[in-house]
Structures are given as C-alpha cells and as structure tokens.
C-alpha positions in Angstrom: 128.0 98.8 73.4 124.9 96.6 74.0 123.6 95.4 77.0 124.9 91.4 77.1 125.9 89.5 79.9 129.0 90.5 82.2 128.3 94.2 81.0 127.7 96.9 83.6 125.1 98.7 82.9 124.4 101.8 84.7 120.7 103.1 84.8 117.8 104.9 85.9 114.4 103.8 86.1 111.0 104.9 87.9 108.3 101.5 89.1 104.9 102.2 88.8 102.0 99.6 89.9 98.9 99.2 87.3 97.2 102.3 88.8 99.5 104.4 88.1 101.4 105.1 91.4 105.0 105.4 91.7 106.8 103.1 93.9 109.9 103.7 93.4 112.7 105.8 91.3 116.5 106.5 90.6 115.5 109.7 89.3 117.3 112.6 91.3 119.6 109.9 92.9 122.4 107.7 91.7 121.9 105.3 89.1 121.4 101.6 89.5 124.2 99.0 88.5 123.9 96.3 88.0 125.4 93.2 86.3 123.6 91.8 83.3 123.3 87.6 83.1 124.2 87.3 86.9 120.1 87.9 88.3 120.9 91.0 90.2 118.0 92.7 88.8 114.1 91.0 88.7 114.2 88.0 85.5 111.5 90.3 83.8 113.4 93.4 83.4 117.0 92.0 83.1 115.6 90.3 79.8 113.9 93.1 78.4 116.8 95.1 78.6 119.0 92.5 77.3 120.7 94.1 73.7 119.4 98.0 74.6 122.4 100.4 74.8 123.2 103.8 76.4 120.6 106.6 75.8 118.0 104.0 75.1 114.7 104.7 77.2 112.4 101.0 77.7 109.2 101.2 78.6 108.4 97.7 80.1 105.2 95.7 81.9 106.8 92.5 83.7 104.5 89.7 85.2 104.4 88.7 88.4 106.3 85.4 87.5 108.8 87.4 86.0 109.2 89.7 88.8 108.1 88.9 92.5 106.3 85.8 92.1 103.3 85.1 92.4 101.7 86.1 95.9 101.5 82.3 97.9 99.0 81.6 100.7 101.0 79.4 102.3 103.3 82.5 103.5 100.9 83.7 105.4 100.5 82.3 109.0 99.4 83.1 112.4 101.4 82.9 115.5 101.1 83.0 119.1 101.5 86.7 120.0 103.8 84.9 123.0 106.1 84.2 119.9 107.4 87.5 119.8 109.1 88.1 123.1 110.9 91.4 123.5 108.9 93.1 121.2 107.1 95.6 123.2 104.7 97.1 120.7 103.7 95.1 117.4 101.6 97.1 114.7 100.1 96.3 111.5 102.8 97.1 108.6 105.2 96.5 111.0 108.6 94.7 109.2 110.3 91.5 111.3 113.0 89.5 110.7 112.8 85.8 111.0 114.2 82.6 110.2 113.5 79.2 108.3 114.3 75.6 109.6 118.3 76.2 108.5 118.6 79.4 109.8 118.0 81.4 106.8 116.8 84.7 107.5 113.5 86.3 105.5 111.3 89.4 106.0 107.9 88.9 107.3 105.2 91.9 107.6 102.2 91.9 110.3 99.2 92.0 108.4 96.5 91.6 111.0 96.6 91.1 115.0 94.6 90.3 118.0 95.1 89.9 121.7 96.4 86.3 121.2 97.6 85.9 117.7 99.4 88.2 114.7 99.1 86.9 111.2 102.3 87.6 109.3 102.8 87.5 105.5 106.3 86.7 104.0 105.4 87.0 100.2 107.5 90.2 98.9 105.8 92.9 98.5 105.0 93.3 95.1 104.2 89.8 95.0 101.4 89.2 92.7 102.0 92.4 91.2 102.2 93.5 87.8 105.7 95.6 87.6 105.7 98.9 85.1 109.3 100.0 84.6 110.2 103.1 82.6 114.4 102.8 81.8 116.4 104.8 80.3 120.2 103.3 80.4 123.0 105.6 81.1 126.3 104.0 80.4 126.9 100.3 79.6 130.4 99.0 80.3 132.9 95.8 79.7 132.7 94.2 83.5 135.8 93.6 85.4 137.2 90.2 86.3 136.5 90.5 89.6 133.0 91.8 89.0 132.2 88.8 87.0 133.8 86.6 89.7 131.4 87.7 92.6 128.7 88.1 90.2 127.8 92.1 90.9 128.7 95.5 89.8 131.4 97.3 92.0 130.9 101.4 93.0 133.6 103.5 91.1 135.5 103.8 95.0 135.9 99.9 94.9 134.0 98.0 97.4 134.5 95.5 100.5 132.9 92.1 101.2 
C-alpha cells in the first residue's frame, strides 16, 4: 500500500539542520502518525513522501518555504519589560505564551533583554531553516472514517477530543 491521501502512515524519522546536528528523532520511541493529504506533517516532507510504502527509507532536504517558513523580521518586537506582569524572572531562551488581536494564542521566545525592554521573536524555530529528514516508513494503512472526518490519525487505544 502506497502512501496517498487519507492513508495512515506510521513512521520514524531523525531531523538534522545543515551542520549536521540532530534535532530531533522517533528513533527508540514510538512512531509518528500521521494523516497524509490533511497537513499534519510540514508541506515539504508530506510531499516527498507521497507514493513511498512500508520499509521504504527517504532521505529528504526540505526548504524553508516548504517547511517553517521563511524567518520574518516583523515577528520580532520589543516590549516594555512592565508588559510581563507576574513573571518574576525572564531569561533569554525563555518560551511565553501570547496572544494576537482575536485572541489567538502563539509561542513567543526572549531573544534579548535589558532593564526596560525584552525583544521577543515569534518565527518558529526552524524558521529559515533548511530541514534534513532521514524516513524510513513503518506501516501504511487505509484511514478510518472518522480519521478522515477530523483530519488526523487516531492512537490504536482510540482517542478523545
């Protein structure tokens, strides 16, 4: 059975950046489902694993406009340090969760900070990056009904939402 959309496909894979460094990996751990056609996976990798079937290994580069985007300027901005109220100790690296103008929330990360400001980046991390995948798909599967109805794989125990 080929990879195709509203197939489960069941896989492992290891993410390395272009020096060389892992930055993350399946491998020791449960494997990744996922449902093809239904963008539960980065665009880049979901297509270049589009008709491979189980036991293939893919050895993939995707683009940053294929992956995380391209990293954008404009998602970087300073605040008031006052901004962050209840926070007693902010530090570079440091995750927080925020929200747009409809109450959306998104991920920002403090990338620099001073007495009176913090600069804050909400590109993703790998934004910008260029994404090296090593695959090797472990089962592929005809989706359920109700997989292809909310548009992601289920676990084998079933799932709530």
């Amino acid at each position: 059975m080929k990879v195709t959309k509203d197939k489960v496909v069941s896989m492992h894979y290891t993410l390395k950046n272009d020096t060389g460094d892992v930055i993350d990996s399946s491998e020791g751990k449960e494997t990744m489902d996922f449902l093809q056609g239904h963008g539960n996976i980065i665009p880049g990798l979901e297509t270049a694993l589009e008709g491979s079937k189980k036991g293939d290994k893919v050895e993939v580069s995707i683009e940053p406009e294929e992956g995380y985007g391209l990293k954008m300027d404009d998602a970087i901005q300073e605040i008031p340090r006052t901004a962050l109220q209840g926070i007693d100790e902010v530090t570079i690296g440091m995750q927080l969760q925020s929200q747009d103008q409809d109450g959306n929330p998104f991920v920002v990360t403090v990338i620099k900070l001073d007495d009176e400001k913090i600069t804050v980046d909400a590109n993703h991390p790998l934004a910008g990056e260029t994404l090296h995948f090593s695959v090797s798909i472990e089962d592929v599967r005809d989706a359920l009904e109700e997989e292809v109805s909310h548009g992601h794989a289920h676990s084998a125990g079933g799932h709530s939402h």
